[in-house]
VOTIKOL-835588 format. One record per atom (N, C-alpha, C): residue in three letters; x, y, z. Coordinates in steps of 0.1 Angstrom, whole numbers, plus 5000, padded with zeros to 4 digits. Each point is the difference from the previous one (the first is absolute). Layout:
BEGIN
ALAXYZ ...
This chain:
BEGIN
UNK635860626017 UNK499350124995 UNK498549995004 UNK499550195004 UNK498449915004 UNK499950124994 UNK500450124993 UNK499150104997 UNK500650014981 UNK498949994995 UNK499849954984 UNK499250154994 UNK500250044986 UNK499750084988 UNK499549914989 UNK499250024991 UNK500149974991 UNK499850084992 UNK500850044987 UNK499150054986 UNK500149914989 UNK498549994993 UNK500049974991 UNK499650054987 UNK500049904989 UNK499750024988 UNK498849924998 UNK499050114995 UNK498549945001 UNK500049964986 UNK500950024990 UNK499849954985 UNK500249845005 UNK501349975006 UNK500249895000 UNK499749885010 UNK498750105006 UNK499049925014 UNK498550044996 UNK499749944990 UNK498550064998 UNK498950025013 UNK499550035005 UNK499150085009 UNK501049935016 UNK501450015001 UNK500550035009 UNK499949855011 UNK499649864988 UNK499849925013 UNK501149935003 UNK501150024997 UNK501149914999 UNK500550125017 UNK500150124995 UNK500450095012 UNK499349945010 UNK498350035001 UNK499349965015 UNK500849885003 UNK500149884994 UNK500649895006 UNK501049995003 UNK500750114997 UNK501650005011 UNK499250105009 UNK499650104998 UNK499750065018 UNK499149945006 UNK499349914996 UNK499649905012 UNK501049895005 UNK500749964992 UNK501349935006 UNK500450065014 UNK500450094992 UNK500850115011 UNK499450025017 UNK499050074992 UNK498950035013 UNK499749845010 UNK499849884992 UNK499849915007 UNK500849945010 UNK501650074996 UNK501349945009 UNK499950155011 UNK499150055001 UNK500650135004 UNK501050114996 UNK500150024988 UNK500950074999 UNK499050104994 UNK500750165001 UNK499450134993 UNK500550024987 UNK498450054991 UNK500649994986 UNK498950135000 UNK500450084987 UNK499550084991 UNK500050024986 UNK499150004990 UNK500350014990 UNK499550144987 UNK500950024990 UNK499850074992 UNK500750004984 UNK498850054995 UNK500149974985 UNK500850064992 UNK500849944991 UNK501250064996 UNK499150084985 UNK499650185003 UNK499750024988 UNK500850114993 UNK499950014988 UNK500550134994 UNK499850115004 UNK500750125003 UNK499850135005 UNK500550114993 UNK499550094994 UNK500450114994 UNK500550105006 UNK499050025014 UNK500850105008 UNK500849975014 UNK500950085005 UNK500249985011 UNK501849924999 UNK500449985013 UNK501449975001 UNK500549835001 UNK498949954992 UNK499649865003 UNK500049904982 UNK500449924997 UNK499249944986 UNK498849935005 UNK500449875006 UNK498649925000 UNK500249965013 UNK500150045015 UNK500749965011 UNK499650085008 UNK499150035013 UNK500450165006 UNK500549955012 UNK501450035003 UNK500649935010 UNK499850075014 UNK499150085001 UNK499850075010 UNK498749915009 UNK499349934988 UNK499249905008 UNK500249895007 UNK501449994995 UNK500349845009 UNK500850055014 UNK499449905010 UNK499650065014 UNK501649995007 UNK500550085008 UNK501550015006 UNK500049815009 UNK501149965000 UNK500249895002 UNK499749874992 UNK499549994988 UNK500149914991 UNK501449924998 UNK499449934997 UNK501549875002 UNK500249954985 UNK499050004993 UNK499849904984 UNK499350074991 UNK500150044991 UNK499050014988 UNK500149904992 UNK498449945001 UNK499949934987 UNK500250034986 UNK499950034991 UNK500050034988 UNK499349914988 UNK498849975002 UNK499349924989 UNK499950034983 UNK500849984993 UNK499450044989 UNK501249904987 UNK501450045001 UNK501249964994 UNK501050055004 UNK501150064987 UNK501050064999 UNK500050144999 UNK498750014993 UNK500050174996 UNK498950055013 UNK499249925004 UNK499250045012 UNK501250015011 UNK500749975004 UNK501150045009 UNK500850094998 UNK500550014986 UNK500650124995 UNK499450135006 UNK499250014995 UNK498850095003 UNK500050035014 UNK500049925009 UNK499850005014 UNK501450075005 UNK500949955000 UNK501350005002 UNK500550144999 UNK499550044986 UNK500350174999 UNK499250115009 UNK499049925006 UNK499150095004 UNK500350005018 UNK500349885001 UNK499749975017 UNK501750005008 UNK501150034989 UNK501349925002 UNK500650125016 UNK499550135001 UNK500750075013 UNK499549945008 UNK499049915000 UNK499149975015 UNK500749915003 UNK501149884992 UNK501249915003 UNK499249915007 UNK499149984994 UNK499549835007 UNK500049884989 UNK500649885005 UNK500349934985 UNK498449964992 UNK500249924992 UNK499549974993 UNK500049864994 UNK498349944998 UNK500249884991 UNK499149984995 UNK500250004985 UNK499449984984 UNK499449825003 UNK498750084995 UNK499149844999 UNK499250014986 UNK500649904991 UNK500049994985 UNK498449974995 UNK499450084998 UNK498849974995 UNK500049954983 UNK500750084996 UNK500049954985 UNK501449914993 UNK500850074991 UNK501349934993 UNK500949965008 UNK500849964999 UNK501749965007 UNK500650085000 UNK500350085009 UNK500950115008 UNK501249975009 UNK500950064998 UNK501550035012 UNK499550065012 UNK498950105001 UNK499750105010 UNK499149905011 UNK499149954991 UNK498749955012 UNK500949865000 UNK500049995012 UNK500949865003 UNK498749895001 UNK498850015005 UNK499149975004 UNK498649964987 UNK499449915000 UNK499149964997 UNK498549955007 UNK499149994991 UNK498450005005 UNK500249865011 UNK500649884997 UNK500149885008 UNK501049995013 UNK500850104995 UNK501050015013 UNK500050075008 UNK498550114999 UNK500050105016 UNK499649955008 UNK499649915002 UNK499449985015 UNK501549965008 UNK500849884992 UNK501149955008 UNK501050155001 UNK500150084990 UNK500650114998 UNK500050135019 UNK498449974996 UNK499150115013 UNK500749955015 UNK499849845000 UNK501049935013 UNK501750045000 UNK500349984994 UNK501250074996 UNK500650125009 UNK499050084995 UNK500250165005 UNK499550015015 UNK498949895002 UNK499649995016 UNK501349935009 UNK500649944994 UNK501149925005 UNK501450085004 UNK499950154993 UNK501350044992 UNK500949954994 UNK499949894988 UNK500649925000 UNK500150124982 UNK501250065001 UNK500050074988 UNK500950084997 UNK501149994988 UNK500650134995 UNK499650174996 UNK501150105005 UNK499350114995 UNK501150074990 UNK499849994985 UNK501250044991 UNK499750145000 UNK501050094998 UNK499650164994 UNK500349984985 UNK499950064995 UNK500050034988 UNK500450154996 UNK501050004993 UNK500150184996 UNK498950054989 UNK499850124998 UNK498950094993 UNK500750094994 UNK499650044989 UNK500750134991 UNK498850115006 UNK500650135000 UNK499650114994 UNK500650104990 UNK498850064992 UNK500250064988 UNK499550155002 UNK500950094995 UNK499750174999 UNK500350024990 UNK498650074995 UNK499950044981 UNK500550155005 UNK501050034993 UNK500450154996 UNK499450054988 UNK499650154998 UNK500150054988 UNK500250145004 UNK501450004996 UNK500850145001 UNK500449965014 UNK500150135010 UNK499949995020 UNK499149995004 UNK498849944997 UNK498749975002 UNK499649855004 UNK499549965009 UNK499849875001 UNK498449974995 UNK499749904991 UNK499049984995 UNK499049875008 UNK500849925004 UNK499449885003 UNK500849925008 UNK499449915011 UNK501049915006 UNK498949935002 UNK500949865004 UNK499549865007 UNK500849905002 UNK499649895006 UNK500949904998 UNK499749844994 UNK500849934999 UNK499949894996 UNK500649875010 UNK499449854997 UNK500349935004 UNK500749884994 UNK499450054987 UNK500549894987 UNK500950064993 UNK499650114993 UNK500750114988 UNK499350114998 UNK500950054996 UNK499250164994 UNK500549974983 UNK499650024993 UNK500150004987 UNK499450154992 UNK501550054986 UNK499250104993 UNK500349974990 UNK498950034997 UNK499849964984 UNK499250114989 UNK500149994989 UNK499350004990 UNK498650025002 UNK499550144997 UNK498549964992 UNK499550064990 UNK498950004996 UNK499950024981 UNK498550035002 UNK499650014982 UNK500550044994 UNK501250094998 UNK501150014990 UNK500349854991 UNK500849925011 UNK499849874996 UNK500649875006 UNK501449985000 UNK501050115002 UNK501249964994 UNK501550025011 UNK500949905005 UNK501150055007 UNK500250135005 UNK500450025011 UNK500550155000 UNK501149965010 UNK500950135000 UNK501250025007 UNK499650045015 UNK501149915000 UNK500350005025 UNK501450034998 UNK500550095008 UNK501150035007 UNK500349925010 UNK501049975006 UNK500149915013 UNK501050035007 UNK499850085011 UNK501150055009 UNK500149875018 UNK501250005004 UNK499749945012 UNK501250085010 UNK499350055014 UNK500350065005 UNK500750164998 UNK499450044987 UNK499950134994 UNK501049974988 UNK500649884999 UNK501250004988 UNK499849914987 UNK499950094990 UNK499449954989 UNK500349814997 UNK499049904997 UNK500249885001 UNK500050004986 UNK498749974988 UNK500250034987 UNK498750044993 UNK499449984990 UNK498650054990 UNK499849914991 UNK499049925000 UNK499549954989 UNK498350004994 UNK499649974995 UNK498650004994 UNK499549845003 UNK498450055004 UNK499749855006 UNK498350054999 UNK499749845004 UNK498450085003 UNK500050015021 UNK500850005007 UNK499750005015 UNK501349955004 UNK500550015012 UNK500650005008 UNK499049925015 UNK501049915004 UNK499149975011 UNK501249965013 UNK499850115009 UNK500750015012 UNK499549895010 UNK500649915006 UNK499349945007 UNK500749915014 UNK499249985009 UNK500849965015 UNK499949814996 UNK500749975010 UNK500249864997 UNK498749905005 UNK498950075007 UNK498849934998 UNK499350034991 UNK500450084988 UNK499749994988 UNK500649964988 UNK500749955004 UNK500949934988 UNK499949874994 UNK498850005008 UNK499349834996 UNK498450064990 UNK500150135001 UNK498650044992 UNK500550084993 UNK499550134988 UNK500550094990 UNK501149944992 UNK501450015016 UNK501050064990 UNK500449794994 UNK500049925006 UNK500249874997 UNK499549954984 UNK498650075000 UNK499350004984 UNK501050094991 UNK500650105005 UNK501050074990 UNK501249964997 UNK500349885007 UNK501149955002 UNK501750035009 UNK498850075011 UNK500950035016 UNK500249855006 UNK501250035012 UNK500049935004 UNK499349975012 UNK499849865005 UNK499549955013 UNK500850025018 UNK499750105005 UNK500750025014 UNK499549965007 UNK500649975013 UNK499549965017 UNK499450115001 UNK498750035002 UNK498750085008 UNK501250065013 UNK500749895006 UNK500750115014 UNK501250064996 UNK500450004985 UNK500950084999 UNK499850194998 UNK500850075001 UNK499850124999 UNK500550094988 UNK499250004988 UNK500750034987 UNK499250044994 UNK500350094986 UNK498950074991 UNK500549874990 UNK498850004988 UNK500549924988 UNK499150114990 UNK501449994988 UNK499550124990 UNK500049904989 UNK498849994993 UNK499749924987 UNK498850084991 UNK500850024989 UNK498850034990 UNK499649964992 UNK498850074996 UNK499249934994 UNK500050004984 UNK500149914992 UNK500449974985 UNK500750144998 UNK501350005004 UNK500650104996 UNK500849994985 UNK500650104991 UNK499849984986 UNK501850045000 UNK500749875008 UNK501349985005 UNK500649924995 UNK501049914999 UNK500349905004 UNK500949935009 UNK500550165006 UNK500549975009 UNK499750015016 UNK498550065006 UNK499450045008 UNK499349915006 UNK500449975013 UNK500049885012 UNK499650015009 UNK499049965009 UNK500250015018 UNK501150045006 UNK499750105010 UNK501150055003 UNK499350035015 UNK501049915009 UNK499949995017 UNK501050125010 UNK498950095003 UNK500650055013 UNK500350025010 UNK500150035010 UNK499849995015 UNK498850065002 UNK499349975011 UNK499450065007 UNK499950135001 UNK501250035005 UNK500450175004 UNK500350134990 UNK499849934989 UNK500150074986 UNK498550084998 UNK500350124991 UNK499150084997 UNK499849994984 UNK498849934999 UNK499750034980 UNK499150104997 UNK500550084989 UNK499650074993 UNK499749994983 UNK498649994999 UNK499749984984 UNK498950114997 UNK501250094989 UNK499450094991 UNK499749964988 UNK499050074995 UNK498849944991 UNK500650114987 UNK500549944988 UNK500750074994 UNK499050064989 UNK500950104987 UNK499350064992 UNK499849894988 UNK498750044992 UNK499649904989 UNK500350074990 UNK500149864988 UNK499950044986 UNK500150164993 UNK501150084999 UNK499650124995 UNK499950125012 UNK500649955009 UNK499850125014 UNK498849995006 UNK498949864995 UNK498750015008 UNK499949955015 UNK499250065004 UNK499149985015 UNK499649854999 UNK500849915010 UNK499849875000 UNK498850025014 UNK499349885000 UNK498750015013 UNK500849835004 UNK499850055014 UNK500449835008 UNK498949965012 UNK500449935007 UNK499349975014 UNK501049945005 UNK499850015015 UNK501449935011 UNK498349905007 UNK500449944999 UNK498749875007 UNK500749935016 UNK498950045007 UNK500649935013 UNK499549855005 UNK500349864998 UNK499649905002 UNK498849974988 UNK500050064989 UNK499549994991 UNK498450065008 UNK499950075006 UNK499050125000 UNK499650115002 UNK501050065013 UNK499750175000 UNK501150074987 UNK499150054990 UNK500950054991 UNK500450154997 UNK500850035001 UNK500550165000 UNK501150014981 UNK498650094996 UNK500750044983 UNK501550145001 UNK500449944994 UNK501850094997 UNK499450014986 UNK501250144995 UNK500250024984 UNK501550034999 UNK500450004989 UNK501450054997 UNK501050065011 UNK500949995006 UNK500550095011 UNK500049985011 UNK498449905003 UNK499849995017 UNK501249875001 UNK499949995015 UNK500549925007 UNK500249905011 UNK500049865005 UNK499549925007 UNK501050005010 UNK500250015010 UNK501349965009 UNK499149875012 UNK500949934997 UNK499949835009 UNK500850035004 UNK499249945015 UNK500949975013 UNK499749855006 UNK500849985010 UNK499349875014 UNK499050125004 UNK498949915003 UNK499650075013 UNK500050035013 UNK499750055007 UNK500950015013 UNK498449885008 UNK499249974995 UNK499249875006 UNK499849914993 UNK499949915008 UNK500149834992 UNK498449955005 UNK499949894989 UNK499149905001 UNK500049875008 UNK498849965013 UNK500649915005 UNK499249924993 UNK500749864996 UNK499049895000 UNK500049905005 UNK499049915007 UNK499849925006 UNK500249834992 UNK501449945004 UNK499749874996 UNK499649915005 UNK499949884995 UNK499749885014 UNK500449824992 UNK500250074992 UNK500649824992 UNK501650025006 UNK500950084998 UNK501350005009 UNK500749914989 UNK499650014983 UNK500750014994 UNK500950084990 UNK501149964997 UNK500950084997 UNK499250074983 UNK500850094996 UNK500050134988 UNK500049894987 UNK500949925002 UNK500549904991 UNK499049934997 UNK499649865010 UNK499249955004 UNK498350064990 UNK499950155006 UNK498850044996 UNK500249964988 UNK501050094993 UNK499850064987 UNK500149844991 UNK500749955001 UNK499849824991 UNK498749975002 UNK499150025016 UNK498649904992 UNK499150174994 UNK500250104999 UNK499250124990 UNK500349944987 UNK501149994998 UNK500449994985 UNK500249874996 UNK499649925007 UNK499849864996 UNK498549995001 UNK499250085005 UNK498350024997 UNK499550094990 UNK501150084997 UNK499750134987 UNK499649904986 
């Protein structure tokens, strides 16, 4: 590889010197780099990413920040289909494979090509209310809807798959999620753990007021739909469908979420060329 991206996260690189020292790496082997700051954006077709700046022929994006700094990236940069590798600035992450001590041997790596490129599947979500489309985006982890308050209390989800009624219960959220998220959200709710290369939805909710209401695994090619039911008394329930736990689109009573695969994937870049398994025993033997 000789032509390099970076974005990063300037929360988790205070005045950006951990960045300069990989693009002087870079630059020092010869290779071309450019960098940009992963920030919040209110307007425009972009969250924190503008993929129009990263230059045609790029081979790598760095991604300095974590798990949620790549999330972030991923949603923003994923049609441009160039892979990707997470360099962990902060906590212990699935996503950033990479660490502050191991880029340099990392950086050789990629000069070497000596490297895996996984895809990863992505959800996307379309809020209905009525024939009207309100909101879309996608996910890389989950989309989750949930609950919000005032008052603090359960509300009803409908749950259809592939238009045919699945069942209804009361919960505070629902959390739709791909299998490189199943190690984040839905695992805390008590979803199960999947291979990242498999192709599947996982439906788990959130403290639902059940006792019979479980993870529930679909294909891939399945269509979910969660309607946001009526409250207490015929009232107007208020929700949010959350995408990777941040572009948030609010529903009320009636609207509607339909999950899909998305028709583009996530590449990411490995380079340890260990197995799913392998990973996941030393994460949770470091948790």
């Amino acid at each position: 590889m000789d032509k390099f991206y970076i974005i990063t996260n300037r929360d988790k690189d205070q005045n950006l010197r951990f960045t300069e020292e990989i693009v002087q790496y870079l630059k020092g082997h010869g290779k071309k780099c450019q960098v940009q700051q992963a920030e919040r954006k209110t307007e425009g077709t972009y969250h924190y990413t503008d993929p129009e700046l990263i230059p045609e022929g790029t081979q790598c994006i760095l991604v300095l920040g974590g798990d949620g700094t790549l999330l972030q990236a991923a949603r923003d940069v994923v049609h441009r289909e160039i892979p990707m590798l997470g360099v962990n600035l902060g906590t212990l992450g699935f996503l950033a494979e990479i660490d502050k001590p191991s880029i340099y041997a990392a950086l050789d790596k990629l000069f070497a090509d000596d490297y895996e490129i996984e895809e990863r599947m992505m959800l996307t979500g379309t809020v209905w209310r009525g024939d009207k489309i309100i909101g879309q985006d996608v996910a890389l982890n989950d989309i989750v809807i949930s609950r919000v308050g005032p008052p603090l209390r359960v509300i009803g989800f409908n749950n259809y798959v592939n238009d045919g009624y699945l069942n209804s219960y009361n919960a505070d959220g629902i959390i739709i999620s791909t299998p490189t998220g199943s190690t984040g959200y839905s695992l805390s709710a008590g979803g199960p753990v999947v291979s990242p290369s498999a192709s599947m939805m996982i439906m788990t909710p959130i403290a639902p007021h059940t006792m019979n209401t479980r993870s529930i695994i679909l294909s891939g090619e399945e269509a979910v739909t969660v309607e946001i039911g009526e409250g207490r008394h015929n009232t107007i329930e208020n929700a949010v469908a959350s995408f990777d736990g941040d572009t948030q689109i609010s529903m009320v009573t009636g609207d509607r979420i339909v999950i899909r695969k998305a028709t583009v994937r996530t590449k990411i870049l490995k380079l340890n060329h260990l197995s799913f398994v392998e990973v996941l025993r030393q994460k949770m033997s470091n948790s």
